[in-house]
Kinemage of the C-alpha trace (Angstrom):
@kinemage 1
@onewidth
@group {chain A} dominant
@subgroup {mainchain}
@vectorlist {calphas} color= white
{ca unk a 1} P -51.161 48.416 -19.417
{ca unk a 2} L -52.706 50.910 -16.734
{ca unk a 3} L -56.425 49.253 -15.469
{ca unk a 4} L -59.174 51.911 -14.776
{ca unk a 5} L -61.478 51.735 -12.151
{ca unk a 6} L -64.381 51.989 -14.970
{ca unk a 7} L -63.218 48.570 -16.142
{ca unk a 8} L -63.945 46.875 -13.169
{ca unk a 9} L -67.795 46.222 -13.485
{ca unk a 10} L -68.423 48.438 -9.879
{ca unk a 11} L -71.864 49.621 -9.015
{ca unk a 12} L -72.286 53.300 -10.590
{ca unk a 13} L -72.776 55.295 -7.447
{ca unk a 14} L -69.599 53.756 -5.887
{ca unk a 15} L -67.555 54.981 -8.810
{ca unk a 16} L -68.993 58.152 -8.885
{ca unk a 17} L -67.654 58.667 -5.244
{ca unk a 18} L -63.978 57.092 -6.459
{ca unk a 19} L -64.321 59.515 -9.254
{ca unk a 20} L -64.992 62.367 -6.715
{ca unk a 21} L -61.700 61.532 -4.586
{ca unk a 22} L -59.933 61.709 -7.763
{ca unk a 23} L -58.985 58.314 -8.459
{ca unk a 24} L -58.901 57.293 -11.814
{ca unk a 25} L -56.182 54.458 -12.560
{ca unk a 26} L -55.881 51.614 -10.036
{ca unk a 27} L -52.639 51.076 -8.543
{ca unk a 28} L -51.196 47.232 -9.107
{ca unk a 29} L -52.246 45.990 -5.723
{ca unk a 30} L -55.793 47.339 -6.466
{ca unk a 31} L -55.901 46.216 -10.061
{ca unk a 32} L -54.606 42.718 -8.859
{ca unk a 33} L -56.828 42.582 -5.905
{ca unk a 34} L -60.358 44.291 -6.373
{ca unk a 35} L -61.362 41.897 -9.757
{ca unk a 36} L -60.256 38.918 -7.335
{ca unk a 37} L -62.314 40.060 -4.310
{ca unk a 38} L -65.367 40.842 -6.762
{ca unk a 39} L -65.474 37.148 -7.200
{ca unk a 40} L -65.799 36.437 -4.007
{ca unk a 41} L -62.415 34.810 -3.520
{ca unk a 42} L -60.358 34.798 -0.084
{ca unk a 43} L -57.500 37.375 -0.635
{ca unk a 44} L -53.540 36.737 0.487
{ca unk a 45} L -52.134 39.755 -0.061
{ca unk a 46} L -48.893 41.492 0.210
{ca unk a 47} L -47.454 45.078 -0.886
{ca unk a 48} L -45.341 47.659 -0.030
{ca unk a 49} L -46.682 50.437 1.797
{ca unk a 50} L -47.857 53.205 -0.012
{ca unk a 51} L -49.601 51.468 -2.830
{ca unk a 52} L -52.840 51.947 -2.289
{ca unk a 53} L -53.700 48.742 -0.082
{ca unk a 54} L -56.561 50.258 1.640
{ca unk a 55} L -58.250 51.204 -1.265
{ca unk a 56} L -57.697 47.387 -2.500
{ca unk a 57} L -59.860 45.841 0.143
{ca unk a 58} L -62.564 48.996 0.901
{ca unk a 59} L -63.988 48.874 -2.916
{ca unk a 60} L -64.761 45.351 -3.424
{ca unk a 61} L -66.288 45.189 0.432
{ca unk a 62} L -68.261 48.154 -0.560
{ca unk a 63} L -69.139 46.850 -3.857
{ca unk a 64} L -70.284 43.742 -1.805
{ca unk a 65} L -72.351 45.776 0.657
{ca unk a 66} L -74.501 46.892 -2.016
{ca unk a 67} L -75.082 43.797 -3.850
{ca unk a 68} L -75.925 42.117 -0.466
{ca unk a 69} L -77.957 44.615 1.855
{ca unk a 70} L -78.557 41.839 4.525
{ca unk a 71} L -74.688 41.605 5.224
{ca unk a 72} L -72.381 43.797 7.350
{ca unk a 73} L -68.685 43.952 7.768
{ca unk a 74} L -65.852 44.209 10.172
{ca unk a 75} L -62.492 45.610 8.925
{ca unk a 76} L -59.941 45.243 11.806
{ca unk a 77} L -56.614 47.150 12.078
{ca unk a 78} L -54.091 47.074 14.277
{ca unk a 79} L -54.093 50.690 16.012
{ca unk a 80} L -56.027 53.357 16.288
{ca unk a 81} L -54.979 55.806 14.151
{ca unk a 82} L -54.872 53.084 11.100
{ca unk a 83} L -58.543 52.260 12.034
{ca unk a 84} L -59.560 55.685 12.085
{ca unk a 85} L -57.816 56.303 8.668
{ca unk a 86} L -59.202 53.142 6.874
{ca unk a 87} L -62.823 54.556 8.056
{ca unk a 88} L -61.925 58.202 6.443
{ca unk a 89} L -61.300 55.947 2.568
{ca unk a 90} L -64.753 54.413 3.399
{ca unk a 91} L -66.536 57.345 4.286
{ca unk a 92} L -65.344 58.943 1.020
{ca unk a 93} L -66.365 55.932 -1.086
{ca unk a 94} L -69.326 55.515 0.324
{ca unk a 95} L -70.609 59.496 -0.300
{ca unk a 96} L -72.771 58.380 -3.126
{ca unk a 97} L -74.508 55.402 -0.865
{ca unk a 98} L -75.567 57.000 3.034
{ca unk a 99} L -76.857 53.602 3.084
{ca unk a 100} L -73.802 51.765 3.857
{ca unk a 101} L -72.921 53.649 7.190
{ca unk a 102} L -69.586 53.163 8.702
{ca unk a 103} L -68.255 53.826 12.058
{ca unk a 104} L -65.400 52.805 14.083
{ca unk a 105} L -64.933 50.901 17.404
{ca unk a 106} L -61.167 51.536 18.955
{ca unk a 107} L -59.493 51.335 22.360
{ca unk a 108} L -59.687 54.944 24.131
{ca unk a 109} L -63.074 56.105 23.112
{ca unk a 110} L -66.065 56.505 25.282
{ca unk a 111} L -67.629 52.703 25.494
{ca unk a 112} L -71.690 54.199 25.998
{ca unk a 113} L -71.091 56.270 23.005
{ca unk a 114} L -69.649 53.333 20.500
{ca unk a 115} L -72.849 50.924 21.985
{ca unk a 116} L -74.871 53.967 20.817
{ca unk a 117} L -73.493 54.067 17.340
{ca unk a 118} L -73.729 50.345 16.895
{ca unk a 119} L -77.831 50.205 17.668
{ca unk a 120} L -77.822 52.443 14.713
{ca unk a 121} L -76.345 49.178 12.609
{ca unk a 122} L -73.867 50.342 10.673
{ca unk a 123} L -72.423 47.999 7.710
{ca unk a 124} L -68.908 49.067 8.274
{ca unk a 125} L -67.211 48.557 11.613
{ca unk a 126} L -63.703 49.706 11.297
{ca unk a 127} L -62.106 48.431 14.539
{ca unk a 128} L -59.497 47.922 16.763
{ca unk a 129} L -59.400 43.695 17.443
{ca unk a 130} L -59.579 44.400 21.898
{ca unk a 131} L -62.516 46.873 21.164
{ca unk a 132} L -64.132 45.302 19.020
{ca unk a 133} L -63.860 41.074 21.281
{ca unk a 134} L -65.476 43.683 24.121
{ca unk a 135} L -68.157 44.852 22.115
{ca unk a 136} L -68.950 41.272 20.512
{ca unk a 137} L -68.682 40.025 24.227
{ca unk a 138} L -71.456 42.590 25.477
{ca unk a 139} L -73.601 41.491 22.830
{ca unk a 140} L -73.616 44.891 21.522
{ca unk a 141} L -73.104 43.966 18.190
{ca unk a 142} L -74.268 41.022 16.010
{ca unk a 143} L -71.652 39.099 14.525
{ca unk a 144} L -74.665 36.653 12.380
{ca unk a 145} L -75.034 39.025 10.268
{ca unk a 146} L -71.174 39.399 9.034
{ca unk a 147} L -70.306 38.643 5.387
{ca unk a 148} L -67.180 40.178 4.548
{ca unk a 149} L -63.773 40.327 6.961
{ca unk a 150} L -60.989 42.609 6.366
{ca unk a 151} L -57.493 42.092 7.956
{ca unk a 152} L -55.141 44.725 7.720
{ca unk a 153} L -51.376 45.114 9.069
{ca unk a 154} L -52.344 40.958 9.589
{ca unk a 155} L -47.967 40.775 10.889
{ca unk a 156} L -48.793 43.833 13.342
{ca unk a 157} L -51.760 42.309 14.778
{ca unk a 158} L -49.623 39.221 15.460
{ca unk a 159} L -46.924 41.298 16.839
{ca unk a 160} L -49.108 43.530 19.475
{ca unk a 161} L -50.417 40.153 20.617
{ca unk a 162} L -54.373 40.479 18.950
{ca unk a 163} L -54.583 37.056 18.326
{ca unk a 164} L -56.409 35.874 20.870
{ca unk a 165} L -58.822 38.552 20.397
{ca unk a 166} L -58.910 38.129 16.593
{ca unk a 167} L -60.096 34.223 17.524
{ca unk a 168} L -62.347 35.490 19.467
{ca unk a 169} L -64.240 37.251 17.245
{ca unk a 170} L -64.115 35.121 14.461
{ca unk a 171} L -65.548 31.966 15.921
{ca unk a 172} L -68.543 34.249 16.395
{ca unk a 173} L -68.423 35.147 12.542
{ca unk a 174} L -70.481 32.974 9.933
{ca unk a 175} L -67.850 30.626 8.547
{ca unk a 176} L -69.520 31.340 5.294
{ca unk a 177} L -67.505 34.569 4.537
{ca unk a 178} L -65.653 36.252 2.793
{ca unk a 179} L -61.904 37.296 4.469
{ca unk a 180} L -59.221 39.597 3.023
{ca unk a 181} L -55.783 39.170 4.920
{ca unk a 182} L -53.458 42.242 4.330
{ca unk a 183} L -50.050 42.263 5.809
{ca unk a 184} L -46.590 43.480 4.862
{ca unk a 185} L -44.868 40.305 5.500
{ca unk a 186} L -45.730 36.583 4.635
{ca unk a 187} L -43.798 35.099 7.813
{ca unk a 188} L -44.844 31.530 8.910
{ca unk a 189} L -47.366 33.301 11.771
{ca unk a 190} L -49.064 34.921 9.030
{ca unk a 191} L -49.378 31.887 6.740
{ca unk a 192} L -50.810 29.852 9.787
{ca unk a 193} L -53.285 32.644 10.303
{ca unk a 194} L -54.204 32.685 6.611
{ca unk a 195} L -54.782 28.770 7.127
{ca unk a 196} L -56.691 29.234 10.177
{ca unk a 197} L -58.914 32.019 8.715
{ca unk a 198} L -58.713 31.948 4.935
{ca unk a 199} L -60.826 29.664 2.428
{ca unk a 200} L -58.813 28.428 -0.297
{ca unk a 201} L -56.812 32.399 -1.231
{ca unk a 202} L -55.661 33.728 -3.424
{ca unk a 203} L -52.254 34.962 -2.977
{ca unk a 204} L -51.279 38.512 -4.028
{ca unk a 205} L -48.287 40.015 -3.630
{ca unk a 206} L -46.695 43.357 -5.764
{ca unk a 207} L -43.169 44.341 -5.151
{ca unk a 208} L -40.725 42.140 -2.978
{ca unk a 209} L -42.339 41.847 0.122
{ca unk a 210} L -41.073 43.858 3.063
{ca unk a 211} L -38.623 45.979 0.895
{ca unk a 212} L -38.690 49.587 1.102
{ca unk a 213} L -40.246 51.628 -2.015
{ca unk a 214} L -38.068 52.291 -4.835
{ca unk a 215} L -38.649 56.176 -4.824
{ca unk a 216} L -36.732 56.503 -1.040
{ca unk a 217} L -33.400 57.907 -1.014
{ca unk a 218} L -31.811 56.117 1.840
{ca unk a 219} L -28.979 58.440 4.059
{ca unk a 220} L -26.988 56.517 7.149
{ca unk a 221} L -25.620 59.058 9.808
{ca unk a 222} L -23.161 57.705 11.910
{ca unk a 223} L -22.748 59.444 15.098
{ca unk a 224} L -20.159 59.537 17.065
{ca unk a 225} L -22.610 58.771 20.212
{ca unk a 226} L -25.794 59.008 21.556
{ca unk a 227} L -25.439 61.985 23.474
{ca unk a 228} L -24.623 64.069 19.985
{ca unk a 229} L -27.403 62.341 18.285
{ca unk a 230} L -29.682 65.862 19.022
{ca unk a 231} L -27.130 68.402 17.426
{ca unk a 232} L -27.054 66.064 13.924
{ca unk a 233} L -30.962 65.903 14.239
{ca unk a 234} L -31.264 70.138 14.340
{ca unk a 235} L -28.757 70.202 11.408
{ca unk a 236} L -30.510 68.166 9.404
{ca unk a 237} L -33.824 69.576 9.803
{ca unk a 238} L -32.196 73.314 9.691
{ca unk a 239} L -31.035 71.741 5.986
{ca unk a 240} L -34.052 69.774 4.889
{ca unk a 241} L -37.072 71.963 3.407
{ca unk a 242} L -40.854 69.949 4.150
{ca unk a 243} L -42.305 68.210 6.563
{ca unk a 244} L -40.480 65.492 8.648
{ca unk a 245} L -41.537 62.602 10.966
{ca unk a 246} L -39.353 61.879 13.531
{ca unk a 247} L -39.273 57.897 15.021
{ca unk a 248} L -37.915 57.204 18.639
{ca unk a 249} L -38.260 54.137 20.127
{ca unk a 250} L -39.558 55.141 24.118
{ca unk a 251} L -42.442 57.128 25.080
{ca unk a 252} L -39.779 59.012 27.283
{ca unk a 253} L -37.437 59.773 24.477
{ca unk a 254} L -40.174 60.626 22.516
{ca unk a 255} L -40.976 63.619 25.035
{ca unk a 256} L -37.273 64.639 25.701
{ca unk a 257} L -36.668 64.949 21.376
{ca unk a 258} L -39.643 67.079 21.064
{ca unk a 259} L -39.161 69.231 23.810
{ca unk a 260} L -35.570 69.824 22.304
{ca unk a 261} L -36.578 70.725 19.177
{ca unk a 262} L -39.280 73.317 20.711
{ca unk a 263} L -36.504 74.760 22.532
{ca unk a 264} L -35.028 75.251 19.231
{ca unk a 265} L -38.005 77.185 17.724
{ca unk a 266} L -39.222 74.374 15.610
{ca unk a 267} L -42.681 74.164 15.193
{ca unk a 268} L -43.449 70.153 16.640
{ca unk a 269} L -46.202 67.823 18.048
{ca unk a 270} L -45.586 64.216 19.571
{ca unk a 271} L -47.588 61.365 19.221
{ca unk a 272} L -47.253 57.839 21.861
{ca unk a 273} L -49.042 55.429 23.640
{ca unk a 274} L -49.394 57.349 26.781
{ca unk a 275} L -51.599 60.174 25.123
{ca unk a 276} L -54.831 60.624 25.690
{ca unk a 277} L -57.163 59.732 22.336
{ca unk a 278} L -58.105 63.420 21.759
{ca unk a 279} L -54.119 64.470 22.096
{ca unk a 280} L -53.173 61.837 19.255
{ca unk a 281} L -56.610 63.294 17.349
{ca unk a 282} L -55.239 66.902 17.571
{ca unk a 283} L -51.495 65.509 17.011
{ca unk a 284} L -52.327 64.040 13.671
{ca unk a 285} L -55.004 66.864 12.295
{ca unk a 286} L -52.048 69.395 13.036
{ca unk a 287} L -49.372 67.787 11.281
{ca unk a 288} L -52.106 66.584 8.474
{ca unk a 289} L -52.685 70.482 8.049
{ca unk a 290} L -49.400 72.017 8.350
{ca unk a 291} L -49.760 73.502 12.013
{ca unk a 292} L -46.786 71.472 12.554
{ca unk a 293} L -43.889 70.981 10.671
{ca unk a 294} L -42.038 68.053 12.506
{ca unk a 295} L -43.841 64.879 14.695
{ca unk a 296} L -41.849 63.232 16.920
{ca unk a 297} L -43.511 59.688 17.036
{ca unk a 298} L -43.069 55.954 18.935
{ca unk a 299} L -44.048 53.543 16.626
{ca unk a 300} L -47.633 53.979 17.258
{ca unk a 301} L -47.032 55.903 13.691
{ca unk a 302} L -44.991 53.405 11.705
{ca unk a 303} L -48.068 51.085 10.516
{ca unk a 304} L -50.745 52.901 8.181
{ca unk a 305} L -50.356 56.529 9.212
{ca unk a 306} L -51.136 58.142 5.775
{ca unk a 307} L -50.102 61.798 5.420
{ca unk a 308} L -49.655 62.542 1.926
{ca unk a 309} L -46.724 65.581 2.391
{ca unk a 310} L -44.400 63.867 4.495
{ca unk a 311} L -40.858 64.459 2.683
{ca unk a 312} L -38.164 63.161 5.370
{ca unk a 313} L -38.349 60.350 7.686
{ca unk a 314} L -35.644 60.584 10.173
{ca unk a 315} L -34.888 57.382 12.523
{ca unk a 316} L -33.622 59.016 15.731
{ca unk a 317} L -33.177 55.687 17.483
{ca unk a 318} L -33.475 52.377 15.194
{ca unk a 319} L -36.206 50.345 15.502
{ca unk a 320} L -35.722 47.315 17.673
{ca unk a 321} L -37.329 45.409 15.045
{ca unk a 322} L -35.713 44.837 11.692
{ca unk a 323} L -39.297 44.307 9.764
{ca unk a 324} L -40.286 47.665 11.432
{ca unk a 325} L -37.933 49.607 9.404
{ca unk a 326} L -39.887 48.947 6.165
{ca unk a 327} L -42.961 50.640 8.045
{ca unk a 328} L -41.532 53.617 9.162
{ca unk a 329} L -39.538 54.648 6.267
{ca unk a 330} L -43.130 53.590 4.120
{ca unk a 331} L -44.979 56.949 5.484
{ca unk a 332} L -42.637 58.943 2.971
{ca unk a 333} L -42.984 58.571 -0.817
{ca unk a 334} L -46.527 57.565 -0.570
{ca unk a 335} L -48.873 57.408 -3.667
{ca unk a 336} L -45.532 57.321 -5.924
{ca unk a 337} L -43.344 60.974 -4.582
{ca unk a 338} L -40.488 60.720 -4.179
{ca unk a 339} L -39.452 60.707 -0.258
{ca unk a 340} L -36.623 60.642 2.384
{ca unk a 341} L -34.854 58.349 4.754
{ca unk a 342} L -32.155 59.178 7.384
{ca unk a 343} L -31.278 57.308 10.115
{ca unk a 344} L -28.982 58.401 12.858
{ca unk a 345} L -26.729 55.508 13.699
{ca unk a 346} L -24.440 55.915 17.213
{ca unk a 347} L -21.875 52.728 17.610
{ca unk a 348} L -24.096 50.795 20.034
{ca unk a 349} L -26.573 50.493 16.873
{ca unk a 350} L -24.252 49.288 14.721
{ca unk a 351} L -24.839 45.958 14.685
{ca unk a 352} L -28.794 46.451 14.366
{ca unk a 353} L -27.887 48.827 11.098
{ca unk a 354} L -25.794 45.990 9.676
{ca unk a 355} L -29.224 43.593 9.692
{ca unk a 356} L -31.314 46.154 8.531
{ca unk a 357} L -28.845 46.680 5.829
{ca unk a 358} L -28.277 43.187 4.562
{ca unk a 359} L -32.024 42.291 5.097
{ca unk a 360} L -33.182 45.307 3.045
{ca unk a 361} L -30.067 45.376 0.556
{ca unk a 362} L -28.726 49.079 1.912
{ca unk a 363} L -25.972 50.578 2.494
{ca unk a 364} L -23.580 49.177 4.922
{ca unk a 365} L -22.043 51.017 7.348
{ca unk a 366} L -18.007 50.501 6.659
{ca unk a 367} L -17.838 52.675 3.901
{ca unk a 368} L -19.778 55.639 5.312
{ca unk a 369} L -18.576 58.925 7.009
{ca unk a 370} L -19.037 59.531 10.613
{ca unk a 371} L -20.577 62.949 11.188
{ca unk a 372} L -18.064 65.330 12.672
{ca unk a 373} L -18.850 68.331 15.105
{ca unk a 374} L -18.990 71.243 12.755
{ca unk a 375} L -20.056 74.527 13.063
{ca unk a 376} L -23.976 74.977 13.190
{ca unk a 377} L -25.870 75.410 10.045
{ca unk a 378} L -27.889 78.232 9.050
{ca unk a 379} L -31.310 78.334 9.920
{ca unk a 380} L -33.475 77.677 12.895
{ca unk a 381} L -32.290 77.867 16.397
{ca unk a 382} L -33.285 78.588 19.252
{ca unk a 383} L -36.442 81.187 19.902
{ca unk a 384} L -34.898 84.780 20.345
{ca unk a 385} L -33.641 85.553 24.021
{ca unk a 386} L -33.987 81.706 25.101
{ca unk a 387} L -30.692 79.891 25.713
{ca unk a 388} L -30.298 75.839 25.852
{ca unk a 389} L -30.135 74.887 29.210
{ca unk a 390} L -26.086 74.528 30.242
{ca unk a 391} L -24.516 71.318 30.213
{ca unk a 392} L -26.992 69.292 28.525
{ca unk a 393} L -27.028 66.355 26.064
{ca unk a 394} L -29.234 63.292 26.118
{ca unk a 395} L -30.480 60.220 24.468
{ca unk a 396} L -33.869 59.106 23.620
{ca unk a 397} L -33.445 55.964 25.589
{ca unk a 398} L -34.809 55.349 28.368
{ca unk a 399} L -32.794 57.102 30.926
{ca unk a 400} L -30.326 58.210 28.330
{ca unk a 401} L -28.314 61.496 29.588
{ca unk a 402} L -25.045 63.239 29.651
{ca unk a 403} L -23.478 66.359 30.428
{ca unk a 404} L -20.898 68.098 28.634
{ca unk a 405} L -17.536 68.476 30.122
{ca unk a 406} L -17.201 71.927 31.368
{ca unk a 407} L -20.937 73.155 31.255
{ca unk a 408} L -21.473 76.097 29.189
{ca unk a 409} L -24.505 75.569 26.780
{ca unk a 410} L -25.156 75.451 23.022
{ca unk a 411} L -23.449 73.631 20.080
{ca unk a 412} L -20.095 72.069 19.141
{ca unk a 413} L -18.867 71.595 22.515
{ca unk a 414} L -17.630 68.010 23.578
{ca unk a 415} L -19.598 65.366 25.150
{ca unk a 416} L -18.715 64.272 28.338
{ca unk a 417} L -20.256 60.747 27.613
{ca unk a 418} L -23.654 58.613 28.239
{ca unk a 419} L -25.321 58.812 32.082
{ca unk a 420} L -28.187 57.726 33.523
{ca unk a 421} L -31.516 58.811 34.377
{ca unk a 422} L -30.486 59.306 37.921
{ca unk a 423} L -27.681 61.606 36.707
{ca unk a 424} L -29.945 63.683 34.135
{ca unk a 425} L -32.485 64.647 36.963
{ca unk a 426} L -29.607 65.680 39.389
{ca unk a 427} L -28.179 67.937 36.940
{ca unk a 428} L -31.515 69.436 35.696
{ca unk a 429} L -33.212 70.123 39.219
{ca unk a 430} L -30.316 72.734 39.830
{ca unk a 431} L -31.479 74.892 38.010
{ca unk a 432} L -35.569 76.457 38.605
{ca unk a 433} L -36.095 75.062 34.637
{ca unk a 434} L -35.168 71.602 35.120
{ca unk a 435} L -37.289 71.936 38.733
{ca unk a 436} L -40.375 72.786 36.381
{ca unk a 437} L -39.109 70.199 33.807
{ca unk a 438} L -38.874 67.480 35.967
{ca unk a 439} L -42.948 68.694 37.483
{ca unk a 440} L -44.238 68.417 34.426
């Protein structure tokens, strides 16, 4: 039996503005979790991605805002774009009460202009954990007045190494809180930090943790190397209709993929680490609004990034790791549509496929077919009058290159194997392209 929002005993004007965004039946993790929170209980919780987790923990803190105008609260997330999407949901649900002003406080941003927003005390701060431990450190903010604690993407924080930070600012926190841990996994880190932070939870979990949703159709691509991993990844988005988010594992590869596909005529943005703030801003709005059709993406992308239209999810390189396979396959089939996976598979991932596989109860690898050269599909090439350049294949890696064996651009023609970076910039700084290329 479906659970309504209107059930839930929450303050009028806050679901007026859940009415507004159009949400009307609460998803399990926010049926199980927002009654629990109202109580006041320490949450535990685990769910796939996609279920509506954020609006499981922004509600009830909201709801507690209001009943307790003396209180304040810090909601931390791993990265920045996560942060800056958990603020959006609040900013929504909080259209009915200007009152409870939220703002965030990430890594990138101007510092003066975050110390300004905070002397305006805000209720919300939506934050990145290093941000924020530098704000709480400059006595720019006071943690006193902290009631509520949100943790979210808890296994992420671990993994990027915020735990020192996360310490940090909860020793400064009233003990006498109350703390919602979110995370995709329950591994033993995350149960120690749920000891160390957590009064006596209540443990939620919907759907086997760390499996991917039930909605994504799952395709493995053997290749028969890295090199030719580029010509399967223009077939299949000449053959795919929608959107697509492309994952590669290096900032560099990221780069080299997108500039391919450009070369191609697709319509593409990139998003990494090594962009500036306002780059990943105008990345995300464009690919939120249809300006582009493909994002190549590190993965910066994998945890949180909510973009409602994505239809394919294509793994260029495999992640390096296993439990970040869930993630990036999770930002397809959101809010229950139906989505895709692919992942491109050349013989040195093998082995890493076989893990995923057997960890996440997929397809194997033995009895699928190897993609085959084959003649180019219809649809989008290259722009009119541009050729590729001649004797060019790479990988995303790091360094990956190769040429082909008798030059002579374009598709179908053999691979002369895997070379190094030292090989790749040799090759492309004969010609006044690659000199421009290798400038930029």
């Amino acid at each position: 039996m479906s659970t309504t929002f209107a059930q839930m005993g929450l303050p009028s004007s806050l679901l007026k503005a859940i009415d507004q965004l159009d949400f009307h039946q609460a998803t399990p993790i926010q049926a199980k979790a927002i009654p629990v929170a109202l109580a006041g209980r320490d949450i535990m919780g685990s769910a796939q991605t996609g279920t509506g987790k954020t609006a499981a923990f922004c509600i009830p803190v909201i709801a507690g805002l209001l009943e307790n105008p003396e209180k304040t609260a810090f909601v931390l997330a791993p990265t920045r774009e996560l942060a800056q999407q958990i603020r959006e949901v609040l900013r929504g649900l909080t259209k009915e009460t200007p009152e409870v002003r939220v703002t965030s406080i990430i890594g990138g941003a101007d510092l003066r202009k975050q110390k300004k927003n905070l002397q305006k005390n805000p209720r919300v701060v939506v934050a990145t954990p290093g941000r924020l431990a530098d704000h709480v450190r400059r006595k720019n903010i006071d943690p006193q007045k902290v009631g509520y604690v949100v943790l979210d993407e808890g296994d992420r924080m671990l993994d990027m190494g915020f735990e020192k930070q996360i310490d940090e600012i909860l020793k400064q926190v009233p003990k006498e809180r109350q703390t919602l841990l979110f995370s995709a996994t329950l591994s033993p880190a995350i149960q120690r930090l749920a000891q160390r932070y957590l009064h006596k939870p209540e443990y939620l979990s919907v759907g086997k943790a760390s499996q991917p949703v039930a909605k994504i159709h799952h395709s493995i691509l053997p290749v028969p190397s890295k090199a030719q991993k580029a010509e399967v990844l223009l077939d299949q988005l000449n053959s795919r209709q929608g959107s697509v988010l492309i994952f590669v594992n290096t900032k560099w590869g990221t780069n080299k993929v997108a500039q391919y596909l450009k070369e191609y005529g697709h319509s593409v943005t990139r998003l990494h680490g090594d962009r500036t703030q306002g780059q990943r801003n105008q990345a995300l709005q464009g690919f939120r609004s249809g300006e582009y059709r493909i994002m190549v993406a590190t993965d910066v992308a994998a945890r949180g990034l909510d973009v409602p239209h994505i239809a394919h999810v294509i793994n260029f390189d495999l992640p390096k790791d296993h439990s970040d396979y869930v993630h990036r396959i999770g930002r397809t089939a959101r809010a229950g549509a139906p989505g895709q996976a692919i992942c491109l598979i050349s013989p040195e991932e093998r082995g890493i496929w076989g893990k995923i596989a057997k960890l996440y109860q997929l397809e194997a690898l033995p009895g699928a077919k190897e993609v085959e050269k084959r003649p180019a599909a219809q649809g989008q090439r290259r722009p009119p009058g541009k050729k590729p350049q001649q004797g060019r294949r790479f990988s995303s890696q790091s360094g990956g290159a190769s040429s082909t064996a008798g030059g002579g651009g374009g598709r179908g023609r053999k691979s002369g194997g895997y070379r190094g970076t030292s090989s790749f910039k040799a090759r492309r700084s004969k010609s006044p392209r690659g000199q421009a290329a290798a400038r930029s």
